[in-house]
N, C-alpha and C positions, 0 to 999 in steps of 0.2 A: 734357061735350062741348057744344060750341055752334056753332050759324051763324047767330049773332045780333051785334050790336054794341054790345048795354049787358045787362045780366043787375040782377037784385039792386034792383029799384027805380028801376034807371034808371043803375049804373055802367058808363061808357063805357069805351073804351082798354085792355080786357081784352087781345086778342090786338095784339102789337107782332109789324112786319115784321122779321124777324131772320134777316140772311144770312149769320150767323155758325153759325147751328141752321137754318140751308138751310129758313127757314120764310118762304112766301109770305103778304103781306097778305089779310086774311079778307073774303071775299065771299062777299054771298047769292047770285051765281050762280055759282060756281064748282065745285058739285058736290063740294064737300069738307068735312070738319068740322075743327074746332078741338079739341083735347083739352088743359084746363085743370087743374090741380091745385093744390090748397089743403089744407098742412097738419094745420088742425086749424080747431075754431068761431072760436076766435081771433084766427087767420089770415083766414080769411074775414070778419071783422069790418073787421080792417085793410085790405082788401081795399075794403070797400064803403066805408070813410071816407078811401081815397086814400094810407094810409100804408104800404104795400107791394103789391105785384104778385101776380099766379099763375104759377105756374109753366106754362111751356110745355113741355107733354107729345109733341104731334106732331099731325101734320095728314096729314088724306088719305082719299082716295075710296070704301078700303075699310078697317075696322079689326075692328083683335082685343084686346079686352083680356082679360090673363091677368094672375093677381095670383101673387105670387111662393112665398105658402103655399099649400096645399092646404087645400080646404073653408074658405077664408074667407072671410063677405060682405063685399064691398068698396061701402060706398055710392056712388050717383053720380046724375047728373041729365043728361038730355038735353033741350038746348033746340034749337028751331030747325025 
């Protein structure tokens, strides 16, 4: 999750306006976060050198994240 607009050393263009996924452009004062997701290390690699995207998980003022198994750690980062 982030409310930030470069992660990763300085990668910008994380979150894109997408009013197709009814997702509004990311702002530090909007009171909202961004929920990003990334495959694997690999992915995130590709990620930080420009040759693919994260995935846009959702956005919003209050959240919950639940993972689909039972008793799994699910790593994650919060920036912002």
């Amino acid at each position: 999750m982030l409310n930030i607009n470069h992660w990763g050393g300085g990668v910008n263009g994380l979150w894109k306006s997408n009013s197709k996924l009814n997702f509004a452009k990311d702002s530090h004062s909007d009171g909202m976060l961004e929920v990003l997701g990334l495959t694997d290390i690999v992915h995130m690699g590709q990620v930080q050198v420009g040759l693919d995207e994260p995935f846009q998980v959702g956005q919003g003022h209050i959240l919950v994240l639940k993972s689909k198994v039972d008793n799994k750690i699910v790593p994650l980062q919060i920036d912002g």
